[in-house]
N, C-alpha and C positions, 0 to 999 in steps of 0.2 A: 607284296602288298595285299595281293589276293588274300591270303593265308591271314595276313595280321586283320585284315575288316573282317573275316571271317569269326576271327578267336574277339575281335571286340562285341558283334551281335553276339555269340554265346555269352560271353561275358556281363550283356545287358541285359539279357535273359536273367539269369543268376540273381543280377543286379536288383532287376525289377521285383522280386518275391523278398530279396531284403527288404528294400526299400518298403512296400505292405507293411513286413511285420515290424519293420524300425517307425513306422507311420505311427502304427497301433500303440507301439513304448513311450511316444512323444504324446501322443493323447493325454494316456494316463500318467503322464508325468506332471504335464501339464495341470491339469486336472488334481490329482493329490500331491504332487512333487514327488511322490517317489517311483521307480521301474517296477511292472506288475511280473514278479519272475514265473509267473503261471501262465503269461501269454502263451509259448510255445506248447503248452500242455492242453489248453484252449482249443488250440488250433487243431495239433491232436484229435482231440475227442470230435472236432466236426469232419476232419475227416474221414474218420473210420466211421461217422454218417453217413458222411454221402458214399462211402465205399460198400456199406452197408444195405442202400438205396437200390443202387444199379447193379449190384452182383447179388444178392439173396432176393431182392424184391423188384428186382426188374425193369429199374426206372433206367431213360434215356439220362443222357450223363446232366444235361441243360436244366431240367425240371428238379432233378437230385441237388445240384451245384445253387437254384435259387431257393430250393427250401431247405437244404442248406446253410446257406445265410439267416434266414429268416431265422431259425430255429439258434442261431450262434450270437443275433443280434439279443432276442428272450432270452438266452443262457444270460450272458453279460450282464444285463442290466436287474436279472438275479442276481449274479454274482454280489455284485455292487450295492442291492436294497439289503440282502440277507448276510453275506459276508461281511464284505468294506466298512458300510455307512455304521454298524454299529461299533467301528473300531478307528472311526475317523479322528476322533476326539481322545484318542491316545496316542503317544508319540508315532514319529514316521517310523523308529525303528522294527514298535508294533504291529504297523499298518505290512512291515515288509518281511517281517516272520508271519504274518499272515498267509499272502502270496505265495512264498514260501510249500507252507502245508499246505495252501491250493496244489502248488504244482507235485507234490508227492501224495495229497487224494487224488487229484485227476488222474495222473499216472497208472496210480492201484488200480483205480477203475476200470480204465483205460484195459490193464491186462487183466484184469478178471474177468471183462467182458469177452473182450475179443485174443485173447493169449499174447502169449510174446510169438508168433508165428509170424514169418516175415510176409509179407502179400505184396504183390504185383497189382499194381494199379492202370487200367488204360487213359492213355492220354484223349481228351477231348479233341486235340488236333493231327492231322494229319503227320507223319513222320515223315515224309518226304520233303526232298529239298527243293528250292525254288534259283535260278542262279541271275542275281541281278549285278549286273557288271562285273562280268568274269566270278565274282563272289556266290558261293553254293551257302543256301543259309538255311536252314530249318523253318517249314513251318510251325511249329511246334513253339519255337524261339520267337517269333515273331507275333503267334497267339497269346503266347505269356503276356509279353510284352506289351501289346497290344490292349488286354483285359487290367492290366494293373494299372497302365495309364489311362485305360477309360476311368477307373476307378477313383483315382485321385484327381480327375476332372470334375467328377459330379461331387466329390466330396468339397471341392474348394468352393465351387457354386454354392452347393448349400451355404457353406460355411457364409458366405461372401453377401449371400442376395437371397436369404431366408431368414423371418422372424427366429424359429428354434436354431439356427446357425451362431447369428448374433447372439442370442439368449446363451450356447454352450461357449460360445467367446467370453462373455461379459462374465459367465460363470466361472470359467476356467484365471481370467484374470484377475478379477477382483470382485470372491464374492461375498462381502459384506454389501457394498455400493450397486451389485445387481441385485441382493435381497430387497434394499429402500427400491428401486424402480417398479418390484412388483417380479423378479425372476424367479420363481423356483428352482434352487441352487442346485439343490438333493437331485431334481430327478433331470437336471440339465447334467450333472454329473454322470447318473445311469447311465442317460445315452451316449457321453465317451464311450463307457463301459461299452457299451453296445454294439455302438461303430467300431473299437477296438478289436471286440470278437470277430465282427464281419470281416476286419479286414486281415488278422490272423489265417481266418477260416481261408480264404481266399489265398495265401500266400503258403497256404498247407495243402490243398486242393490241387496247387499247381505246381508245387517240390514231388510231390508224391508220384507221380509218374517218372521221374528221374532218379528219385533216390529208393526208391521203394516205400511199402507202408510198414511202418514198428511203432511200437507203444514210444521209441526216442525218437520217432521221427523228426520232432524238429527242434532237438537239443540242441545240434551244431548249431541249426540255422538259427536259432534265438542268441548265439553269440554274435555270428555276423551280424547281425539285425542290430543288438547292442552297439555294435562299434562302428556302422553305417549311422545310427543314430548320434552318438557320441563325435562321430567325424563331421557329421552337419550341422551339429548343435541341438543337445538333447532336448532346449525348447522350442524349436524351430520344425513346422513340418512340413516348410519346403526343404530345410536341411538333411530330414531323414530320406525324401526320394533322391536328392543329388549326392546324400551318402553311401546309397546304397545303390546305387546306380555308378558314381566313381570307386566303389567297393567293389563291386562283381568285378568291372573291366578290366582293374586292375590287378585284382590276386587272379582271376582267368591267365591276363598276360605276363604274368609272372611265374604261373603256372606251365605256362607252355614256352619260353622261353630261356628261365631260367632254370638249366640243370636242375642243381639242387634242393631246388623247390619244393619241383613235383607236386600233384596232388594233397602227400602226405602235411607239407608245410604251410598249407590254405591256410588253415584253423590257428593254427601258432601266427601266422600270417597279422590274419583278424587280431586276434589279443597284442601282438605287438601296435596293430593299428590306435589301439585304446592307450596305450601304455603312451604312446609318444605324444595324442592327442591332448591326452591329461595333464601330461609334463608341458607343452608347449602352448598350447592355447585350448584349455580348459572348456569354456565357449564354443567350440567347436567353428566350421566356418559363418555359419550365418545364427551362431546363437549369439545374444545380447552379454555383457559382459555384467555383471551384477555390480553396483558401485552402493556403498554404505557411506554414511556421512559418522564422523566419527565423534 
């Protein structure tokens, strides 16, 4: 029993940095209805910021990891005035060839800048284990964890009990009928963008010490995140934290459990998760079911 609570905290570790970047997908989905496939590439380039920060320039990892954000939040809501917005008023399949070439210029960048050279990143938290009831867990695991749930706390607050909360609500659902109230659509839009990036950045910041830094650092993890997203309902953003939070625990425990698994069968893992989710309920669990009057 020891063993198996142990392999569920890693597992919602794991869990918890899907769940960010699946956060991030459900934004801008919401938002323009279609998946920004340059999120993972996003997250990317703030990494190798803040990795940039504390190893050539010297910064503690804290002060790195909030300017950081700040500097991913600006990126984003570029993205969005100088990319996006001029290509909203073209089909979605436009908008997502778009993304698209985001995520293959970011890339380039990404390796012209700093190479295909693999980097070792240090963890902001301690590596040692901690053992609460009989259970040895990771600090490390529980820092993750910890940071991404702060994170989707203060996010739903906003969301919940702020004038621009309500405004990127009112935007993201209907905005013709927030334009008559007086909402600025455009740049309530941005700031998905924004908060997207942050929360990318954030979920690449903190894979990065486990998987190491590469210009594909978060290829894999932008499929998991897909299909953590897709499993809690791609409209939904409590859907995408309980997807990807039931996403780590589970490919973890099936990982470790079952033989033939392994490691190697995560990722096929994930993509099966999408495939059954689409075939069986489409909605995901806590997305809304779309109904047309005929």
């Amino acid at each position: 029993m020891a063993d198996f609570m142990q392999q569920v905290v890693v597992g919602l570790s794991s869990g918890s940095i899907y769940a960010s970047l699946a956060l991030a997908l459900v934004l801008i989905h919401r938002a323009t209805g279609v998946i920004n496939f340059a999120q993972g590439e996003m997250a990317t380039l703030s990494t190798y910021i803040a990795w940039t920060l504390t190893t050539n320039h010297g910064w503690s990892y804290w002060p790195a990891f909030a300017f950081t954000l700040i500097a991913s939040f600006v990126g984003g809501v570029a993205i969005h005035q100088g990319v996006i917005r001029p290509n909203e008023k073209g089909s979605v399949l436009r908008v997502v060839i778009v993304t698209i070439g985001l995520l293959l210029a970011i890339n380039g960048l990404v390796t012209l800048i700093w190479s295909g050279e693999v980097r070792a990143v240090p963890s902001p938290f301690p590596t040692r284990t901690i053992e609460i009831g009989g259970v040895a867990i990771s600090i490390q695991d529980i820092g993750t964890i910890g940071v991404v749930l702060a994170t989707v706390v203060v996010l739903w607050l906003m969301f919940q009990y702020t004038k621009v909360g309500l405004a990127m609500r009112a935007a993201a659902v209907n905005p013709a009928e927030a334009r008559l109230v007086g909402v600025r659509v455009t740049w309530m839009l941005s700031l998905g963008w924004g908060l997207a990036a942050v929360l990318g950045a954030i979920s690449g910041m903190l894979a990065a010490p486990s998987v190491f830094l590469d210009p594909n650092l978060m290829a894999a993890l932008l499929i998991y995140a897909f299909a953590a997203a897709v499993l809690g309902g791609i409209d939904s953003p409590i859907g995408a934290v309980v997807g990807g939070l039931v996403l780590g625990v589970g490919l973890n425990l099936l990982g470790t459990y079952v033989d033939f698994v392994g490691a190697d069968l995560r990722l096929p893992g994930a993509l099966l998760v999408i495939l059954v989710v689409l075939l069986v309920k489409p909605s995901g669990i806590f997305g809304k079911t779309e109904v047309k009057r005929v």
